[in-house]
KEKE-3310 file (N, C-alpha, C; in steps of 0.2 Angstrom, whole numbers, plus 5000, padded with zeros to 4 digits):
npx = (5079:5091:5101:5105:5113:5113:5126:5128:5120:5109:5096:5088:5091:5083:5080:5072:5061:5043:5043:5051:5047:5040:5052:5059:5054:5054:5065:5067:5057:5067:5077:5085:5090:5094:5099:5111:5112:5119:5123:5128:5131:5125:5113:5105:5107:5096:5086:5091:5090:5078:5073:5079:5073:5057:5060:5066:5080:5097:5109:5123:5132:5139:5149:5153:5165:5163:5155:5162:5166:5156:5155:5157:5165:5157:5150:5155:5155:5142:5139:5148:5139:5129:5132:5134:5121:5113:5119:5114:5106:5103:5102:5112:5125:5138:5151:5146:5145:5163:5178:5190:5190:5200:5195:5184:5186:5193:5190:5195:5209:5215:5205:5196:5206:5206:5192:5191:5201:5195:5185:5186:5191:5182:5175:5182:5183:5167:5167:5164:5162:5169:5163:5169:5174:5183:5188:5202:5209:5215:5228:5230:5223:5223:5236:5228:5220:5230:5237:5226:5222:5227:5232:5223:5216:5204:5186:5176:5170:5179:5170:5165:5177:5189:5203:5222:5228:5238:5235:5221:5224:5233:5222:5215:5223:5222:5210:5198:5183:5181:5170:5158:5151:5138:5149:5158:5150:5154:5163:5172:5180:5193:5201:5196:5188:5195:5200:5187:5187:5198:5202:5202:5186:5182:5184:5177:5162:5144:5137:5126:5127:5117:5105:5117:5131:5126:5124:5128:5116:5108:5113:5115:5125:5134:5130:5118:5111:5112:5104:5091:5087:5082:5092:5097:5089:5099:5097:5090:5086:5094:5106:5106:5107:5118:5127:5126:5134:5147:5149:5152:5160:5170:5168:5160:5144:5129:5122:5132:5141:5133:5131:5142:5147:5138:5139:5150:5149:5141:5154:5161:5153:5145:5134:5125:5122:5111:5102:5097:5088:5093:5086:5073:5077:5074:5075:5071:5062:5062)
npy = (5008:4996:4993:4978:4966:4950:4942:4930:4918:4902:4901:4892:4881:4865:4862:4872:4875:4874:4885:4894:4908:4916:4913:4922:4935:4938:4938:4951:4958:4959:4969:4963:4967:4963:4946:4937:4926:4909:4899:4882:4871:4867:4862:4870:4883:4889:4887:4896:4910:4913:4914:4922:4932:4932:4934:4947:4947:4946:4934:4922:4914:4897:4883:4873:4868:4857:4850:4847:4834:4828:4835:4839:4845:4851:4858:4869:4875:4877:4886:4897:4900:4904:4914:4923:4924:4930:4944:4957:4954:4964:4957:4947:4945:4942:4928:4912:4899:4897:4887:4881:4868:4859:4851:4844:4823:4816:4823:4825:4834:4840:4842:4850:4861:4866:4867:4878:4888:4888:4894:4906:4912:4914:4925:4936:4937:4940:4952:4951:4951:4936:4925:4915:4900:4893:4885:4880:4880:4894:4898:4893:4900:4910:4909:4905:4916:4928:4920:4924:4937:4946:4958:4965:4971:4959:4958:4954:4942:4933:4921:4915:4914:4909:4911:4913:4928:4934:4928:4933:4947:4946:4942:4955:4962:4959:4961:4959:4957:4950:4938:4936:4928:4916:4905:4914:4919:4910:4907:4898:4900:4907:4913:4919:4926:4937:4941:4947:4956:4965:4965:4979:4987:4991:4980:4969:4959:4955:4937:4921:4913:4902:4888:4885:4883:4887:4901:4902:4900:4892:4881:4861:4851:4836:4827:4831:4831:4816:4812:4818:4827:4842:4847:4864:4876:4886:4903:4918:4928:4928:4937:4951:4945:4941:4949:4957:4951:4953:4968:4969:4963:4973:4985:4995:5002:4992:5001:5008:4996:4990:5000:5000:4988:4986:4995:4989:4976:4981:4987:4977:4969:4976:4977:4977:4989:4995:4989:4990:5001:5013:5022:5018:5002:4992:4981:4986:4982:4977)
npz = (4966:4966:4949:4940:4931:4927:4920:4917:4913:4915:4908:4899:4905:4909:4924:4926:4916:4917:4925:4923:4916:4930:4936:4931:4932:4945:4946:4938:4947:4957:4955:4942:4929:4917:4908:4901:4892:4887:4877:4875:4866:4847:4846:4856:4850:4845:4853:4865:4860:4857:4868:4874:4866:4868:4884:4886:4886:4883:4873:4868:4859:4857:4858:4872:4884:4891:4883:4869:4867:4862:4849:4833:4819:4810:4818:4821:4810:4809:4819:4813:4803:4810:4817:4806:4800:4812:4812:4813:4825:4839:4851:4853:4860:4865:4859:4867:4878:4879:4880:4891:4901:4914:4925:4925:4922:4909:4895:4881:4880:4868:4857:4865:4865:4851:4847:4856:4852:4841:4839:4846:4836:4827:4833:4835:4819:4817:4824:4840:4858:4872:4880:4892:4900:4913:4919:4928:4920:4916:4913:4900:4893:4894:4885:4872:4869:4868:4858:4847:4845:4838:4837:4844:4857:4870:4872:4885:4895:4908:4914:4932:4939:4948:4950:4953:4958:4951:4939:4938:4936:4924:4915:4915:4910:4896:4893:4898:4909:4925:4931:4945:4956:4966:4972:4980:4990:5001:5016:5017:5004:5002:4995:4984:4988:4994:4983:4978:4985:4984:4968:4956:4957:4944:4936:4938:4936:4938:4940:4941:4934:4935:4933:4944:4953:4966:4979:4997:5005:4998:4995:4998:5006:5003:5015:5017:5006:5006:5017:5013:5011:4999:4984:4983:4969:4961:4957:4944:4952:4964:4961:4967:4982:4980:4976:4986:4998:4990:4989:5005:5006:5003:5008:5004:4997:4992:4980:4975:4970:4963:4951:4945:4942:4932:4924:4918:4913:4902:4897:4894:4884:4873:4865:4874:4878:4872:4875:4888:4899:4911:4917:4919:4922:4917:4902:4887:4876:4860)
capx = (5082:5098:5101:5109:5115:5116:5132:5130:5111:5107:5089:5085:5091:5079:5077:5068:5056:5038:5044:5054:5043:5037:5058:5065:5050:5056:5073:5064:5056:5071:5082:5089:5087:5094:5101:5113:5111:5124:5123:5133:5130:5123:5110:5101:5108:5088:5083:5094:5090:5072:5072:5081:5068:5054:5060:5069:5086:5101:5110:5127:5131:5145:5151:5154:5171:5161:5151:5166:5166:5150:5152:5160:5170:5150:5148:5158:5153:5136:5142:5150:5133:5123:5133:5131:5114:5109:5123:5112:5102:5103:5101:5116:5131:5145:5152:5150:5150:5166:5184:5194:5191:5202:5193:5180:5192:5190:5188:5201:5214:5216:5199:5196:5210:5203:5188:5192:5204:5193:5177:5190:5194:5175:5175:5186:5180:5161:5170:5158:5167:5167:5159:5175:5176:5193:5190:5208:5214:5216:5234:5232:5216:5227:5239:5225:5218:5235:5238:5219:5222:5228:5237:5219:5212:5198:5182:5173:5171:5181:5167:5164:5184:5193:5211:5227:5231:5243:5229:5216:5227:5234:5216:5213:5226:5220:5206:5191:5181:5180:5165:5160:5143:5138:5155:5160:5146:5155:5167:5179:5182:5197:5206:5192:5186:5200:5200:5182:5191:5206:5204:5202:5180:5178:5187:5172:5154:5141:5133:5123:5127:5110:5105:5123:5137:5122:5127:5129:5112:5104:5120:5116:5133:5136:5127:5114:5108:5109:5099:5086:5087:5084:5099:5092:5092:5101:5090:5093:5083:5098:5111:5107:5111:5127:5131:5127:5141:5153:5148:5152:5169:5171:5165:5154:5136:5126:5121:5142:5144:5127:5131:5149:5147:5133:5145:5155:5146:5140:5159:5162:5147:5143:5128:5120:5119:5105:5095:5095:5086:5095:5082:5068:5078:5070:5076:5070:5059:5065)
capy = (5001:4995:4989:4973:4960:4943:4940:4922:4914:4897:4901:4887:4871:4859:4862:4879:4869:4880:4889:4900:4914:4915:4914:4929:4939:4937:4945:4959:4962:4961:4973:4960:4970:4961:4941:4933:4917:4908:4892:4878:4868:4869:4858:4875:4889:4891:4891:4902:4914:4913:4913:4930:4938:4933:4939:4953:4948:4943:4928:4921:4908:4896:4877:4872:4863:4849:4849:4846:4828:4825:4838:4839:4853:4853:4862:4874:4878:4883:4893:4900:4901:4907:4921:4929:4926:4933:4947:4963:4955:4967:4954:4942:4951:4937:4921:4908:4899:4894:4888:4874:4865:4851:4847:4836:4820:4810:4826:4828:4839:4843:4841:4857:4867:4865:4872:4885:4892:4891:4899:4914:4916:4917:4929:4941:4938:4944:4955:4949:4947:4930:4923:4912:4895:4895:4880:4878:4883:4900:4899:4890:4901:4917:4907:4906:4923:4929:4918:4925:4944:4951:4965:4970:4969:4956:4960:4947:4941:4924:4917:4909:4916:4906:4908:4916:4936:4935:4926:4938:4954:4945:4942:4960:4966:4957:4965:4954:4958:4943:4936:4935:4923:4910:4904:4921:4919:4902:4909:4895:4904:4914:4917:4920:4934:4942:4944:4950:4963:4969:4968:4985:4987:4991:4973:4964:4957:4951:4935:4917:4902:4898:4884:4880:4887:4889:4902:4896:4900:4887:4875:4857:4845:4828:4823:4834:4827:4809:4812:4817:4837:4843:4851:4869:4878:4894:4908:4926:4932:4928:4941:4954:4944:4938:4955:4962:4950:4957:4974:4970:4961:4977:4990:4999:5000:4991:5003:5008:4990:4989:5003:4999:4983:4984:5000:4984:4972:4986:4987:4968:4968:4984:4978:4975:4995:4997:4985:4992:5005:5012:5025:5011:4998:4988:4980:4989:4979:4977)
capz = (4966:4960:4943:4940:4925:4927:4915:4913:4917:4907:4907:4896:4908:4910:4930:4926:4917:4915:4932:4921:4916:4936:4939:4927:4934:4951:4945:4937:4954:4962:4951:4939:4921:4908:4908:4897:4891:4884:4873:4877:4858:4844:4848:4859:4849:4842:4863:4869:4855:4855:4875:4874:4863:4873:4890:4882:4887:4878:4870:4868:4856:4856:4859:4879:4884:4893:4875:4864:4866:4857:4845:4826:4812:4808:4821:4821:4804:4811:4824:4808:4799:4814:4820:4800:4799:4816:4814:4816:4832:4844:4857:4851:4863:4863:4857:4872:4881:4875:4884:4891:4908:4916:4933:4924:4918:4903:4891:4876:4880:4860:4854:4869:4864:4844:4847:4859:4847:4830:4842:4847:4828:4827:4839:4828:4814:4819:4830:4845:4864:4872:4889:4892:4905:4914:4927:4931:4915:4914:4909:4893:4891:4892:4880:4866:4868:4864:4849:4841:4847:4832:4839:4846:4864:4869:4875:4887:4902:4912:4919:4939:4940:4953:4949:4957:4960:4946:4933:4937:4932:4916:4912:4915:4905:4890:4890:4900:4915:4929:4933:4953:4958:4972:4975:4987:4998:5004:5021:5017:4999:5005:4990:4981:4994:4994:4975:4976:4993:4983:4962:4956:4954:4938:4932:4940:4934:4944:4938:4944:4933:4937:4942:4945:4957:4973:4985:5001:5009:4994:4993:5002:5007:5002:5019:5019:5000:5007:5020:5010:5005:4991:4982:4981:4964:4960:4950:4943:4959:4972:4960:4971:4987:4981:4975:4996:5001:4986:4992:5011:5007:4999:5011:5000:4997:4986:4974:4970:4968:4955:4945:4941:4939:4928:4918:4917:4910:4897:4893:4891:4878:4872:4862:4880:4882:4867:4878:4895:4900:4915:4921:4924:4925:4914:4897:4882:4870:4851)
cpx = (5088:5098:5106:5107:5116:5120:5131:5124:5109:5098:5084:5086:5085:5076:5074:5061:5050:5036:5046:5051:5042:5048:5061:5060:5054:5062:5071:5064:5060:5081:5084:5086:5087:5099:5106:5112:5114:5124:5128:5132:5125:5115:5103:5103:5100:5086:5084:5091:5084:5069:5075:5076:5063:5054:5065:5076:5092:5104:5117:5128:5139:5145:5156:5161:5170:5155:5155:5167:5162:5153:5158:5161:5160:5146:5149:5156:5145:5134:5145:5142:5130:5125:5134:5125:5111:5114:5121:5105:5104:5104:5109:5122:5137:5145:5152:5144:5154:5173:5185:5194:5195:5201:5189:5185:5187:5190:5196:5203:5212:5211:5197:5199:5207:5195:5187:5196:5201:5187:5183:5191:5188:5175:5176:5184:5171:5163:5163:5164:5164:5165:5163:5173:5180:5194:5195:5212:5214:5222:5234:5224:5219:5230:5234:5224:5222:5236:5232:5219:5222:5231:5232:5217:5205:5194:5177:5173:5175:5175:5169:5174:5185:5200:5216:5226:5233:5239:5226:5221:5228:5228:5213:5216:5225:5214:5197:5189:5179:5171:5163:5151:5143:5144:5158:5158:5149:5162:5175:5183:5188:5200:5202:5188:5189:5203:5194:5183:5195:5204:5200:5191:5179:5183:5181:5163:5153:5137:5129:5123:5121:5107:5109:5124:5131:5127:5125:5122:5105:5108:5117:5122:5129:5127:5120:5108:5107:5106:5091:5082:5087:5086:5095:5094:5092:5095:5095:5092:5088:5105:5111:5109:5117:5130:5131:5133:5148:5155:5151:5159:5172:5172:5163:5149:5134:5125:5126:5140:5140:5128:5137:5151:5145:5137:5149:5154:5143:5145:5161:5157:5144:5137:5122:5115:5113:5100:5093:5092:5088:5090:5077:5070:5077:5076:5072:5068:5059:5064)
cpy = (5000:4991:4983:4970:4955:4943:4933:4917:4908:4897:4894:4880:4869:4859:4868:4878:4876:4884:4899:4907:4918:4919:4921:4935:4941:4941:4950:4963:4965:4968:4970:4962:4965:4952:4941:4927:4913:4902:4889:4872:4871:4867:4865:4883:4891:4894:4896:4909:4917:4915:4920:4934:4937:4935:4944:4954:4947:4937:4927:4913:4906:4888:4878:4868:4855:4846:4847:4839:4826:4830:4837:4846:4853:4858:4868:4879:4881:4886:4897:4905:4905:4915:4927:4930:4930:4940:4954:4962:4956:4962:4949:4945:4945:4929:4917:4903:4894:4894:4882:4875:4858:4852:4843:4832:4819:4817:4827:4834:4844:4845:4851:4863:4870:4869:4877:4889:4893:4895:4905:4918:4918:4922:4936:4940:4942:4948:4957:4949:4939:4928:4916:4907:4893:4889:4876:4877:4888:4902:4897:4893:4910:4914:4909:4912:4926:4928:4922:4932:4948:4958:4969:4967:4965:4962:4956:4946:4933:4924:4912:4911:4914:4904:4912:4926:4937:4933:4931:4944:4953:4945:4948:4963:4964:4959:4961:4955:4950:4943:4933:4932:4920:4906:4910:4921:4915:4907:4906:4895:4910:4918:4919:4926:4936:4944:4948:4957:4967:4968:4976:4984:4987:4984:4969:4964:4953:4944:4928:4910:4898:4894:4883:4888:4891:4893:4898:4896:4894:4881:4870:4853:4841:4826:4824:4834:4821:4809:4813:4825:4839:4846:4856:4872:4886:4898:4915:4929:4935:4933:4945:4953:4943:4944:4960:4959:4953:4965:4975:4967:4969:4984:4996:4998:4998:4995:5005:5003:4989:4991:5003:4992:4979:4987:4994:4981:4975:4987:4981:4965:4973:4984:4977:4983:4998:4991:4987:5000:5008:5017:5021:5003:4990:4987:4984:4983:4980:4972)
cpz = (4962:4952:4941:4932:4929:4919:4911:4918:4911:4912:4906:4901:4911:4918:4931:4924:4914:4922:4928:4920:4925:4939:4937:4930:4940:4950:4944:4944:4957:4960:4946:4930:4914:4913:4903:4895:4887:4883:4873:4871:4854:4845:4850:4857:4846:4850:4864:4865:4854:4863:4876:4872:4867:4877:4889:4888:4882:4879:4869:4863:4855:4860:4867:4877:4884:4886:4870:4864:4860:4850:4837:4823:4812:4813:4823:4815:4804:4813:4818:4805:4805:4815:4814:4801:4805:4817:4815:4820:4835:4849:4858:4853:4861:4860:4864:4873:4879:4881:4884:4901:4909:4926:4929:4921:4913:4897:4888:4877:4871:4858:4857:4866:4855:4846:4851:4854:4842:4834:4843:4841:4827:4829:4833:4822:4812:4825:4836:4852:4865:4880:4888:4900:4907:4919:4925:4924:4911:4911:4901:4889:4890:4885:4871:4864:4866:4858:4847:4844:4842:4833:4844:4854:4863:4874:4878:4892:4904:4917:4924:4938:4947:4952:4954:4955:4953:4939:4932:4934:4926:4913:4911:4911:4899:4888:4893:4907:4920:4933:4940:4954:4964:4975:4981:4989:5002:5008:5018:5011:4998:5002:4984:4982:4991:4987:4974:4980:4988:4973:4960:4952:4949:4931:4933:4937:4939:4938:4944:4944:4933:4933:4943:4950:4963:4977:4992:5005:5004:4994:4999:5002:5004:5006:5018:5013:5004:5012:5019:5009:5003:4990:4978:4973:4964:4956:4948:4949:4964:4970:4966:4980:4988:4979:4983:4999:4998:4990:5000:5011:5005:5002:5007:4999:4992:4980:4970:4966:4962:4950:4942:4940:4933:4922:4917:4914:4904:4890:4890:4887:4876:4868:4870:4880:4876:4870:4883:4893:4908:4921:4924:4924:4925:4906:4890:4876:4863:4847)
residu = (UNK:UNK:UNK:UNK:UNK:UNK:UNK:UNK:UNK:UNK:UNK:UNK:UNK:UNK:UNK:UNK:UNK:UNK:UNK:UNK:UNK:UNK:UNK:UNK:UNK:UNK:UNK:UNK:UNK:UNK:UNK:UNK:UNK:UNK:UNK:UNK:UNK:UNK:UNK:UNK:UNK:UNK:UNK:UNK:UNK:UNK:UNK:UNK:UNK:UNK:UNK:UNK:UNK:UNK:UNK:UNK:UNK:UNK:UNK:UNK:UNK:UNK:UNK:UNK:UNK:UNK:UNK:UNK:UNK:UNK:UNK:UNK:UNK:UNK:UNK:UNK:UNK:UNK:UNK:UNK:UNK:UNK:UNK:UNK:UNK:UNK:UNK:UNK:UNK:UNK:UNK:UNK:UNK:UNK:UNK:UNK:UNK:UNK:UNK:UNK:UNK:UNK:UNK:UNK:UNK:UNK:UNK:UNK:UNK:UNK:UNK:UNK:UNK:UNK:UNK:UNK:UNK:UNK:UNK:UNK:UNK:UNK:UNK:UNK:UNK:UNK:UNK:UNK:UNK:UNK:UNK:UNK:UNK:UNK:UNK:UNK:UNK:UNK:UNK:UNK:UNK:UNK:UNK:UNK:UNK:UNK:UNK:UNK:UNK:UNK:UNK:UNK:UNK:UNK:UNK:UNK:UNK:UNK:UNK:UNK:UNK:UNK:UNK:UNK:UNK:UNK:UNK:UNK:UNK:UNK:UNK:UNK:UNK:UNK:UNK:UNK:UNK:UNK:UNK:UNK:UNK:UNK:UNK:UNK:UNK:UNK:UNK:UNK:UNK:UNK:UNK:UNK:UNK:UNK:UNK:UNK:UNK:UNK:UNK:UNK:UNK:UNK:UNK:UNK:UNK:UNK:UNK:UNK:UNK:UNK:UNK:UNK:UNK:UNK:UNK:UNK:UNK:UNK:UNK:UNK:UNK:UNK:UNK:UNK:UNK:UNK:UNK:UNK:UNK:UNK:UNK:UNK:UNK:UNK:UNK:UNK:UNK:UNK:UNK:UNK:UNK:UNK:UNK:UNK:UNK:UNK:UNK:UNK:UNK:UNK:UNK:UNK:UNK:UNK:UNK:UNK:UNK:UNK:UNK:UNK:UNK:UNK:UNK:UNK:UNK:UNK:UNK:UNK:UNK:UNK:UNK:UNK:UNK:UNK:UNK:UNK:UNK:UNK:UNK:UNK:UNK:UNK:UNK:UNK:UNK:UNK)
# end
């Protein structure tokens, strides 16, 4: 069976609920070896961390963009303090999820940029990679990475990656593999295809977002809610589906696309490769 990562899986949201055990199993079944699960405040950096070590996946720790409203310097400073204290757990692969979004309104520009920048110096300072959000500003997401490089390459992934031809490479060239999920299955995704058709394989990670970003065979419309649908929820399970459209945009067979995506996700977090176990396929208990 093939082997898969989910890159970037929030485990812990609330519509998993006491399914979850039952849910991550289902991934196991279906190939999905290891998860991520990336803390979006401080608030759940104990969750995520404690939800790692039971399903013997790994953890990501870092302040959200759409989280920087509420959040305070005091937070930073525990992100500070956390990522000493937990600095030789194996399971603790990046700082995230961390970045800058301008589709949701109403979110301070500055506030955003301020904590993207002092979590990157994090970053380097715990020299951790980062699980990065780029929705629709990937350019001023390049810009920072820059500023906090330090002469040295990053290591990380741009998650849910939906920008131009010319971003992705940049992205690439700095040193970050793109994140590909439930947005590519959707037809009317054409520039988004066509990056999953044409960037060079071993820039790409498979992930879920899960519950978010439904491929299209769970996605209901507008209508299709108000009539009284209910809005199906993503899992780790459906990787391997949304990795068979990746594969067929691609013309190649799934197992290519598994095992160089997975060597991918290995490279964009390299504490990942003391968890997996690639011959069964399974996570390795620590």
């Amino acid at each position: 069976m093939a082997v898969f990562i989910d890159t970037h899986c929030h485990l812990d949201a609330p519509e998993f609920g006491a399914e979850m055990p039952l849910i991550r199993a289902r991934a196991a079944e279906r190939g999905v070896a290891l998860c991520v699960i990336p803390a979006v405040a401080a608030f759940n950096f104990a969750t995520v961390r404690e939800l790692a070590h039971v399903q013997s996946d790994a953890y990501a720790l870092g302040i959200h963009p759409l989280c920087t409203g509420n959040a305070q310097e005091a937070d930073l400073e525990a992100l500070d303090t956390e990522l000493s204290t937990r600095r030789g757990d194996s399971r603790l692969v990046a700082v995230g999820e961390i970045g800058l979004d301008y589709f949701v309104e109403g979110l301070d520009s500055d506030k955003q940029q301020h904590f993207f920048h002092t979590q990157l110096q994090l970053a380097r300072k715990h020299d951790l990679p980062v699980l990065i959000h780029v929705r629709r500003s990937v350019d001023k997401v390049l810009k920072h990475l820059r500023q906090t490089a330090g002469g040295q390459p990053w290591r990380g992934i741009a998650h849910a990656f939906n920008g131009s031809e010319q971003q992705a490479k940049a992205c690439i060239e700095i040193g970050l593999k793109l994140g590909f999920g439930g947005a590519v299955t959707f037809d009317r995704a054409l520039q988004l295809r066509r990056l999953a058709a044409t960037l060079p394989l071993e820039s790409m990670v498979m992930e879920t977002d899960a519950p978010d970003i439904q491929p299209h065979w769970i996605y209901r419309t507008q209508a299709q809610r108000a009539a009284g649908e209910a809005q199906g929820r993503n899992e780790p399970g459906e990787l391997p589906r949304i990795a068979e459209v990746v594969a067929q945009l691609r013309g190649i067979g799934i197992d290519e696309l598994a095992a160089v995506t997975t060597r991918n996700a290995l490279q964009a977090m390299p504490r990942l490769e003391s968890l997996l176990s690639l011959s069964e396929g399974r996570p390795q208990r620590t």
